[in-house]
GUTORZA-294803 format. One line per field, with one value per residue (C-alpha): residue number from 1; x, y negated, z negated. Coordinates in pm, 1 decimal. Example, Ala and Ser with C-alpha at 12.3 -4.5 7.8 and 13.67 -1.06 7.14 Angstrom:
BEGIN
nr = (1|2);
X = (1230.0|1367.0);
Y = (450.0|106.0);
Z = (-780.0|-714.0);
END
This chain:
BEGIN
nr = (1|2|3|4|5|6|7|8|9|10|11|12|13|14|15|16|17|18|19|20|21|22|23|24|25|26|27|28|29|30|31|32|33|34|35|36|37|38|39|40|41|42|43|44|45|46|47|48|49|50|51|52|53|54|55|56|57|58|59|60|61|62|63|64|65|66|67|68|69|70|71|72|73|74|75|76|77|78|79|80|81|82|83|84|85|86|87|88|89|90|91|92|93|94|95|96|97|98|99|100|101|102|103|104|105|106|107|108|109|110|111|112|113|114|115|116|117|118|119|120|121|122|123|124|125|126|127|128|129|130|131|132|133|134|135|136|137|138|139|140|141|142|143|144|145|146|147|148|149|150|151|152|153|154|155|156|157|158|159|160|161|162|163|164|165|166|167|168|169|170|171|172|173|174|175|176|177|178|179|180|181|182|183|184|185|186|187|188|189|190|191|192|193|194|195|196|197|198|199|200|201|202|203|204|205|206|207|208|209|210|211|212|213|214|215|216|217|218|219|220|221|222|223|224|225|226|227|228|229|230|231|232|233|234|235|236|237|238|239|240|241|242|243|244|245|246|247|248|249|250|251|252|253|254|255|256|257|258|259|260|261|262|263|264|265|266|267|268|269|270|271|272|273|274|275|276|277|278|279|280|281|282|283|284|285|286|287|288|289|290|291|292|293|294|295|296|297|298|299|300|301|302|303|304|305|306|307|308|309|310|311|312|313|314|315|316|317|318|319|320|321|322|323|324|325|326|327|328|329|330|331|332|333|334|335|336|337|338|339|340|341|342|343|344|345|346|347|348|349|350|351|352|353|354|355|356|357|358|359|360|361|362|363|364|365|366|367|368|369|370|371|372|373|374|375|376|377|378|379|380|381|382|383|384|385|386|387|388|389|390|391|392|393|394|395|396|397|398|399|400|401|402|403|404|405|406|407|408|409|410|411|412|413|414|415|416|417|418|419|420|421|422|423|424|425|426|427|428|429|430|431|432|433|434|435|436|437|438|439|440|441|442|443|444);
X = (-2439.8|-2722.8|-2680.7|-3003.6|-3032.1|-2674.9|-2677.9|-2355.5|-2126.1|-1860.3|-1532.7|-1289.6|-895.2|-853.9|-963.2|-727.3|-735.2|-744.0|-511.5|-601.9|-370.2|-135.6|-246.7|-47.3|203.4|325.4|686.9|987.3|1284.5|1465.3|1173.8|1067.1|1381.5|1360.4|1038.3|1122.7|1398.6|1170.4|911.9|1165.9|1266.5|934.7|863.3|1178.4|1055.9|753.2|847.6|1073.0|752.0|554.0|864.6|853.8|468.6|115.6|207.5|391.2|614.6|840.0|935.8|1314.3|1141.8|1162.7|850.6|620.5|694.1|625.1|392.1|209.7|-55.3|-247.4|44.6|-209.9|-484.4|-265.7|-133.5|-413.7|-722.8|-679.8|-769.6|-815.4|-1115.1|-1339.3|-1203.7|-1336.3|-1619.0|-1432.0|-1186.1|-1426.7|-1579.9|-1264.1|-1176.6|-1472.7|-1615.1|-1947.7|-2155.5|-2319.6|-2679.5|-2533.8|-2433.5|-2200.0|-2253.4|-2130.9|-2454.0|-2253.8|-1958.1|-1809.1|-1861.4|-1548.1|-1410.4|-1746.6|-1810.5|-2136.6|-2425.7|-2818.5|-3126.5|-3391.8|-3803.3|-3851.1|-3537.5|-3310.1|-2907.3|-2762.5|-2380.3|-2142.8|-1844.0|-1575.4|-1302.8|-1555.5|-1770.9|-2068.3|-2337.9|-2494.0|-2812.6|-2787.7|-3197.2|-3349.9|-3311.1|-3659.4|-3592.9|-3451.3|-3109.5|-2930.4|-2744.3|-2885.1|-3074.6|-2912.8|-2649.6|-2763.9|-2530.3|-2848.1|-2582.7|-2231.7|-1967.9|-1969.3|-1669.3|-1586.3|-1935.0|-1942.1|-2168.8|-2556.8|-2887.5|-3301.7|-3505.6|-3844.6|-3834.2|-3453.8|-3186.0|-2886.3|-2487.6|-2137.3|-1919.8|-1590.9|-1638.7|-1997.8|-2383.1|-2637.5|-2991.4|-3212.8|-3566.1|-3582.4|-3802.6|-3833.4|-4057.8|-3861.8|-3528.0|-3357.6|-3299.5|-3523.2|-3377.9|-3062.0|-2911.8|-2966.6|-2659.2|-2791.9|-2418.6|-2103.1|-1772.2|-1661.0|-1293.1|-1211.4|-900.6|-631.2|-535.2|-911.1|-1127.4|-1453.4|-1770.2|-2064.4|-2403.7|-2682.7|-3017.9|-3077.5|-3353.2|-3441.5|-3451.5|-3107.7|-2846.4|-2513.9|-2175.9|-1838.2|-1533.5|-1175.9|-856.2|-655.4|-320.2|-191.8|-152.1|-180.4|-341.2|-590.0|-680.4|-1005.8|-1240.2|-1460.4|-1258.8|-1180.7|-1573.1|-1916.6|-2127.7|-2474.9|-2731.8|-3141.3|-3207.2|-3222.9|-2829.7|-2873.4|-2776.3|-2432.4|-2285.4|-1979.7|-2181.1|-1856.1|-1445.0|-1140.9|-1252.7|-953.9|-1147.2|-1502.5|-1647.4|-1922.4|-2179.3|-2531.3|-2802.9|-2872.8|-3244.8|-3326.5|-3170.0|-3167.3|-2765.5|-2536.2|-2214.8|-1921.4|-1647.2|-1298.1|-955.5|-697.3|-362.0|-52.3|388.3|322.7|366.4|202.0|-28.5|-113.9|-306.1|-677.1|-881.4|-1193.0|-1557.8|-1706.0|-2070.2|-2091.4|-2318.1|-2308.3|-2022.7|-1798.2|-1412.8|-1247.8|-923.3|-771.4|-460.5|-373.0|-496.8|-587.5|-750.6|-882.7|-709.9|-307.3|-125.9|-21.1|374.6|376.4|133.7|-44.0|225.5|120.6|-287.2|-331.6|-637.9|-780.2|-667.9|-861.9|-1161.6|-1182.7|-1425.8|-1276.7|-1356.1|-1702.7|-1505.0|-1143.2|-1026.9|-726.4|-480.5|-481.6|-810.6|-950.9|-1349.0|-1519.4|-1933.7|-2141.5|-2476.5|-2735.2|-2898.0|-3284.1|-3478.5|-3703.0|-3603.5|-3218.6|-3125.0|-3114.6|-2723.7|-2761.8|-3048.5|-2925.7|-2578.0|-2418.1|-2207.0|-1871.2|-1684.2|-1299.3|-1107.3|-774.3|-417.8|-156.6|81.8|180.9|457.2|173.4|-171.6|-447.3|-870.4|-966.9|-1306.7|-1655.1|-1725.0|-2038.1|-2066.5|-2266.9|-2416.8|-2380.9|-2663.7|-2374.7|-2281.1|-1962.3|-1952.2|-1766.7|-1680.5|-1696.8|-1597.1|-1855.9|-1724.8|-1338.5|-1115.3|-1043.6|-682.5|-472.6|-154.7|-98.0|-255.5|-561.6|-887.2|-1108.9|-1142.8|-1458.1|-1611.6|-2005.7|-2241.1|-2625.0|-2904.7|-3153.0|-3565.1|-3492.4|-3284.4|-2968.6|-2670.1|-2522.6|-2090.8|-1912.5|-1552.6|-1351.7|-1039.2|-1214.9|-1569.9|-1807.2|-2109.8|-2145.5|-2463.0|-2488.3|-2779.6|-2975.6|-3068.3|-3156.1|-2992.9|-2847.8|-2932.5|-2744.0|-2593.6|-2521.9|-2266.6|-2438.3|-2569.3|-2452.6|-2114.8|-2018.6);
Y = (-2835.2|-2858.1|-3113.0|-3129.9|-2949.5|-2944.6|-2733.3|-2479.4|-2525.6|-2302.8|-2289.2|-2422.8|-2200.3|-1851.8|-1560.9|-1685.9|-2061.7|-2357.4|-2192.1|-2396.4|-2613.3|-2387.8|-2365.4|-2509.2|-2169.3|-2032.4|-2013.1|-2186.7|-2187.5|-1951.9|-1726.5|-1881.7|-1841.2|-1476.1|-1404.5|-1602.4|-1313.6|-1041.4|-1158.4|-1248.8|-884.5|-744.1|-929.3|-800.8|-464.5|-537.7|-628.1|-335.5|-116.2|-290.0|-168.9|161.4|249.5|215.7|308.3|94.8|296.4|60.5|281.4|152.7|-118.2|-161.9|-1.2|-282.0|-453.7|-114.7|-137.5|158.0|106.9|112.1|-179.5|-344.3|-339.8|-494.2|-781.8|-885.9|-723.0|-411.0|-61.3|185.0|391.8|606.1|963.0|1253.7|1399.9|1725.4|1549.6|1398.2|1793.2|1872.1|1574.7|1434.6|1547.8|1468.6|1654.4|1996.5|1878.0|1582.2|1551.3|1245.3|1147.6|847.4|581.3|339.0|260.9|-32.2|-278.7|-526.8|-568.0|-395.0|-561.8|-602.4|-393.3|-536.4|-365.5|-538.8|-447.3|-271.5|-54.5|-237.6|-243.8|-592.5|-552.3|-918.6|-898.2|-1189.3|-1109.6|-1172.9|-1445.9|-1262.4|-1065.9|-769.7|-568.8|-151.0|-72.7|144.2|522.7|559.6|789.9|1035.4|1143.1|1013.7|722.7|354.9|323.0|-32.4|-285.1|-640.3|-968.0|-1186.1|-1483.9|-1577.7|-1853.7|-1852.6|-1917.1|-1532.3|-1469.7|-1223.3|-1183.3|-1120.9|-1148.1|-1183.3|-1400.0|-1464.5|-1451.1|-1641.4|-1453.6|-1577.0|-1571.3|-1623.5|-1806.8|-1903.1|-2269.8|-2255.0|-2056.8|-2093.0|-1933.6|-1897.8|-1745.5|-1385.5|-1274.4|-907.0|-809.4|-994.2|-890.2|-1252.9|-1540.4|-1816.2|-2190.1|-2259.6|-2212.2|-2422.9|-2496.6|-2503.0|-2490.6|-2629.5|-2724.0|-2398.0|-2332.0|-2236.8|-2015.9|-1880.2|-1478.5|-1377.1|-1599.3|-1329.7|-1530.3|-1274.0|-1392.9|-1227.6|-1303.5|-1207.3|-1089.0|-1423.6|-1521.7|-1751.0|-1756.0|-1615.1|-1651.2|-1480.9|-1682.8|-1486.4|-1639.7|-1805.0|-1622.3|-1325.8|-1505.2|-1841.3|-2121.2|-2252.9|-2633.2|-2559.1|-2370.5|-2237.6|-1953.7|-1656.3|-1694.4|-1615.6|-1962.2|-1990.0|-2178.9|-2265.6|-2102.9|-2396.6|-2444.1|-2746.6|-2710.6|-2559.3|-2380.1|-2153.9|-1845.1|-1701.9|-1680.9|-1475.5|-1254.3|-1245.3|-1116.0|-963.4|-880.0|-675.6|-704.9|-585.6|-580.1|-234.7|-156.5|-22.5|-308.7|-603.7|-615.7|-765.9|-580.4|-688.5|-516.6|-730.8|-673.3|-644.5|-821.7|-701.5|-686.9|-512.7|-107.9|172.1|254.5|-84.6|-318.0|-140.4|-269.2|-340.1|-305.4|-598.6|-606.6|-998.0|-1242.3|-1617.6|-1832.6|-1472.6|-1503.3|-1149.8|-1205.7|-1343.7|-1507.8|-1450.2|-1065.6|-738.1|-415.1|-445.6|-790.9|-661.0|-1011.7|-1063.1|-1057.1|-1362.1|-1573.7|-1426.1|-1588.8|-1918.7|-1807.3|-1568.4|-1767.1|-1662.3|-1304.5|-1260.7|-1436.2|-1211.5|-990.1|-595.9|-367.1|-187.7|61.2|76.5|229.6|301.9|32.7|-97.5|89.6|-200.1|-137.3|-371.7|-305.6|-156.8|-84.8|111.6|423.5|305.7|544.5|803.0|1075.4|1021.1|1379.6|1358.3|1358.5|1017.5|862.4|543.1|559.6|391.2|431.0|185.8|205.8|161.6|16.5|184.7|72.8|-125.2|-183.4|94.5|408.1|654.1|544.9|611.4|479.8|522.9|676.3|627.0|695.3|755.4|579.9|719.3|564.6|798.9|776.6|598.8|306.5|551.8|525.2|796.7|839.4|1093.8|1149.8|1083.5|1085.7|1172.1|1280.3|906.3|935.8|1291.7|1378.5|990.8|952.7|699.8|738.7|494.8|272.1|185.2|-188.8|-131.7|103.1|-3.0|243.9|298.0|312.2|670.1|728.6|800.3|618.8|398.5|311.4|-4.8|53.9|-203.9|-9.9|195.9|-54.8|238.1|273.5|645.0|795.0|1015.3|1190.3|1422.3|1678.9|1882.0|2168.2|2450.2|2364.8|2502.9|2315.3|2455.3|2375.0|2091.9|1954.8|1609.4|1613.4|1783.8);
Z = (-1878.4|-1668.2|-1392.4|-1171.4|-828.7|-681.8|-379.7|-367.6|-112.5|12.7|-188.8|-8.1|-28.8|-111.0|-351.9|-623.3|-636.5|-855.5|-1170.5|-1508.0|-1647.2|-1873.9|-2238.0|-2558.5|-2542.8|-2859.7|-2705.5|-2760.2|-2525.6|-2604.0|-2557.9|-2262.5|-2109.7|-2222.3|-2059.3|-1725.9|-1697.1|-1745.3|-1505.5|-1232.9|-1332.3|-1303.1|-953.7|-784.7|-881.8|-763.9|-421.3|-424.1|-508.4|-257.5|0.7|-93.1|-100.5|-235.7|-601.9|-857.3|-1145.0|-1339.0|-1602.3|-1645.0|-1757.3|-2199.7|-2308.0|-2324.3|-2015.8|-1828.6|-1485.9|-1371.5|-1146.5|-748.6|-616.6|-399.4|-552.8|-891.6|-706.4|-438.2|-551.3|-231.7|-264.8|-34.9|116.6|-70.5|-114.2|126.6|36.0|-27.3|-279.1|-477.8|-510.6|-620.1|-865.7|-1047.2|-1374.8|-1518.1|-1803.9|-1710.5|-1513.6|-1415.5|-1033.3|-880.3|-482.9|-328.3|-291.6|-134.8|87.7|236.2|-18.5|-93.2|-452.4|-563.9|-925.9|-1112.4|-1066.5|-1129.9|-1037.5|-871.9|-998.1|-646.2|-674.9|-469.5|-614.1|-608.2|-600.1|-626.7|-409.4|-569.5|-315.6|-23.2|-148.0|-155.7|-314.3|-91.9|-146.1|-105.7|-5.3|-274.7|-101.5|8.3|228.8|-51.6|137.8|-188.0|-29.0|0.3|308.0|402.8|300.2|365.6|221.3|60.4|-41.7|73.3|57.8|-273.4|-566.8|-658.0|-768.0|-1027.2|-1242.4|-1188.2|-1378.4|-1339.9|-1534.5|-1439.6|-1060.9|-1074.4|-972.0|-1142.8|-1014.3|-1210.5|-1015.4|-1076.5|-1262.1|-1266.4|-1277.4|-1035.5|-967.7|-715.0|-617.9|-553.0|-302.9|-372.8|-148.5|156.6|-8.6|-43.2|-201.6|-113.8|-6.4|-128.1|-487.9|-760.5|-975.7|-1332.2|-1519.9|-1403.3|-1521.7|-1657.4|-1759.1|-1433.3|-1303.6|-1480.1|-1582.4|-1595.6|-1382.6|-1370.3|-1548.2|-1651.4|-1709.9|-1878.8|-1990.9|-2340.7|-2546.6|-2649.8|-2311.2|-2384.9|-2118.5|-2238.3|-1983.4|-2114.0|-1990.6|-2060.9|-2195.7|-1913.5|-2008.1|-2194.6|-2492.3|-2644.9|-2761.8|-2563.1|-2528.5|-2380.3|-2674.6|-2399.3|-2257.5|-2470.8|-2554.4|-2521.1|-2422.3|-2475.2|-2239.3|-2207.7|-1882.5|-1711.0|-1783.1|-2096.5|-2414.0|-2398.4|-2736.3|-2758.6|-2948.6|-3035.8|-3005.3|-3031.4|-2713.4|-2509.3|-2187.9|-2289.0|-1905.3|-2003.8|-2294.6|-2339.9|-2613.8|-2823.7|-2784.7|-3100.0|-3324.6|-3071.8|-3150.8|-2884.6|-2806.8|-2595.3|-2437.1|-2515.7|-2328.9|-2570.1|-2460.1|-2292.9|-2320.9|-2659.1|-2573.4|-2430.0|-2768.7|-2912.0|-2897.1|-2832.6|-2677.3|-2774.5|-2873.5|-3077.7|-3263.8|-3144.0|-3391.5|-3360.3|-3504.2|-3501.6|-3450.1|-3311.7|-3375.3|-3022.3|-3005.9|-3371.8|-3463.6|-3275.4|-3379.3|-3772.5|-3898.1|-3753.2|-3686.2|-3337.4|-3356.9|-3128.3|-3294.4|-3592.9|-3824.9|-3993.6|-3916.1|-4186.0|-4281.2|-3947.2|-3962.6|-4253.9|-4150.6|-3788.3|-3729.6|-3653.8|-3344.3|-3389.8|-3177.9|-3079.9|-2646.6|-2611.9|-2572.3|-2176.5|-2066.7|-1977.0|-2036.7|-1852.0|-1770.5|-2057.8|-2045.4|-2323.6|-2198.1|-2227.7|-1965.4|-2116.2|-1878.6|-2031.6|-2175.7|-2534.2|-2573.3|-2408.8|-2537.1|-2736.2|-2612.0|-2400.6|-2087.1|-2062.7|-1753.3|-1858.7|-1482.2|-1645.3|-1751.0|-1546.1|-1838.4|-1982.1|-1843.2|-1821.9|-1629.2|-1902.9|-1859.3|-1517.8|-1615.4|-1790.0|-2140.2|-2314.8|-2675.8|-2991.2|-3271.8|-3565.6|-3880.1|-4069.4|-3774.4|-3626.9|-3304.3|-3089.4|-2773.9|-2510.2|-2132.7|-1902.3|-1535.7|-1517.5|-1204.1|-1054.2|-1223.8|-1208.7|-1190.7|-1162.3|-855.7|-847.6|-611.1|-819.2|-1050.4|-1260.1|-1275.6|-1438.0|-1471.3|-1414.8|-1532.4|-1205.7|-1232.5|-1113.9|-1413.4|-1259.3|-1359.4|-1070.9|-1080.0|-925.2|-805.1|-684.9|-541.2|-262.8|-217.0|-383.5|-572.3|-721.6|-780.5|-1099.6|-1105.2|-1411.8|-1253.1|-1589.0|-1859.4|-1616.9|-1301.8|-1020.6|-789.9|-450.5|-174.6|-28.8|-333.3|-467.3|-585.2|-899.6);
END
């Protein structure tokens, strides 16, 4: 709720503080006991991987409690440096007339991307504390011209939006906005917490905000475990605010972790991205896609996918399984799509106009890495949406060089990428049908 003018302060501990209280679980002991053993299991292995390199492969692990991913970067958010120019050549895959380069370097946990009016790339960076600025490339080398930080000491500040002249930040328990000076590329005075109180910590502690088309404020907060009951009936929701943080409502529920929504242009409908949950195998659940309308349930704890009980908890809720809403679209299980955004420049080739572009931060457990990539969605005549690769290469041959966070459509009509794992923001560029690309073109 709104609460007047409090000024932020710095947090105060680390990156991954203040846990919530644990949720009413759905275990008994014998279960718990059960799963106690697996994840001692699971974090002897884990030191043992952290021994013995950079990569994590527990495959003697039973199926569903497999781990496959970047070590560091699973247990305390580190990656590793952008890939050489050369190896990105080599590795990355976009459509024919599309082009990749690297617009940005150097930027910590790299998360949400939002464009500024002037052309300026606002980037939040939770693991830092910050949000940083990349100067629009005036200068037309294809890389930003400058990287400024604009805020800092902030609570893992994640999500970003504007809304008449207010810049707005997701922080960990809370949302705050200040005034954007675009011209003098800051914020001006200090921030202006509008919401606090949020469920705050737990297994997904990212808060996105976004100004809708009716000029509401909407915040997703994820589920603070795998699965299980919450007590709080904010988190594994989208809230709804007046822009100046009053009038709280929980919009809708059942979405376990739903990072990254935006509005379709032609129809005005909202869709979310949702995380589906984990421990249950390599191939199920999927995750997610949801077609989001007020007072919707999707499904989370008690049902995944199109109404399937959760083996844990669904028993005893078939009233709720029945009354959830299904996928739009189903990823596969443990690609994690996070940022989505609708393709809405007019310069878009024609294969993209109306989709739109999902960036999925790939699978941790499961025995064989799958996501790692963007994907392009399309709305058939008939409301089926498919999917297609859009930018592949970050995961081969089981080795990882990136991992997708959002994608943010430029006023130059290039398609911009967050990754967290090396600090990056790719360029992808349309650079039209058949055109040739030479040797010291933008990457291809």
């Amino acid at each position: 709720m709104g609460d007047g003018r409090a000024v932020v302060k710095a947090p105060q501990g680390g990156f991954l503080r203040n846990r919530a209280p644990p949720a009413r679980s759905f275990l008994y002991s014998a279960r718990v006991l059960r799963r106690v053993a697996t994840i001692v299991a699971i974090a002897g292995a884990l030191v043992a991987g952290t021994l013995a390199g950079c990569r994590l492969v527990l495959r003697v692990l039973p199926e569903k409690f497999a781990v496959n991913a970047p070590i560091g970067h699973l247990l305390l958010g580190r990656g590793t440096e952008a890939a050489p120019v050369d190896e990105l050549r080599r590795r990355i895959t976009v459509p024919d007339g599309f082009s990749l380069s690297l617009y940005a370097t150097g930027i910590p946990n790299a998360r949400v991307l939002r464009f500024a009016s002037n052309g300026d790339l606002l980037v939040s960076s939770p693991g830092s504390g910050r949000v940083l600025l990349l100067e629009r490339d005036a200068n037309g080398d294809g890389r930003a011209d400058a990287t400024r930080t604009i805020l800092e000491g902030l609570d893992r500040p994640h999500g970003l939006d504007f809304h008449q002249g207010w810049l707005y930040v997701a922080e960990g328990s809370s949302i705050s906005r200040g005034r954007y000076d675009t011209e003098g590329r800051r914020v001006e005075g200090p921030l202006e917490r509008v919401v606090s109180g949020l469920p705050d910590g737990g297994s997904h502690w990212t808060r996105t905000v976004r100004i809708g088309p009716d000029g509401l404020l909407y915040v997703s907060v994820g589920s603070s475990c795998n699965v299980c009951e919450e007590t709080d009936g904010r988190r594994a929701a989208l809230l709804r605010f007046q822009p100046d943080g009053s009038g709280e409502e929980v919009f809708a529920t059942g979405l376990r972790n739903s990072v990254g929504f935006d509005w379709q242009p032609t129809s005005g409908d909202l869709y979310a991205t949702d995380n589906g949950r984990d421990l249950l195998g390599d191939d199920i659940p999927p995750c997610e896609l949801n077609r989001i309308i007020a007072g919707g349930f999707y499904g989370w704890p008690f049902a995944y996918g199109d109404r399937i009980g959760d083996p844990d908890l669904g028993t005893g809720h078939e009233r709720e399984i029945a009354a959830s809403m299904p996928p739009a679209h189903s990823f596969h299980a443990h690609n994690a799509p996070l940022g989505i955004t609708f393709v809405r420049g007019e310069h878009a080739p024609a294969s993209l106009r109306g989709a739109a572009l999902v960036a999925l931060h790939g699978s941790w457990n499961r025995r064989e890495k799958d996501g790692y990539k963007v994907v392009s969605l399309h709305w058939g005549s008939d409301g089926h949406i498919e999917e297609h690769d859009f930018a592949t290469g970050f995961l081969r041959d089981d080795g990882v060089i990136g991992r997708p966070v959002d994608v943010a459509e430029g006023p130059d009509g290039a398609f911009y990428v967050s990754d967290d794992f090396t600090g990056s923001v790719y360029r992808v560029a349309w650079l039209g049908s058949g055109a040739e690309r030479a040797e010291t073109s933008p990457l291809h």
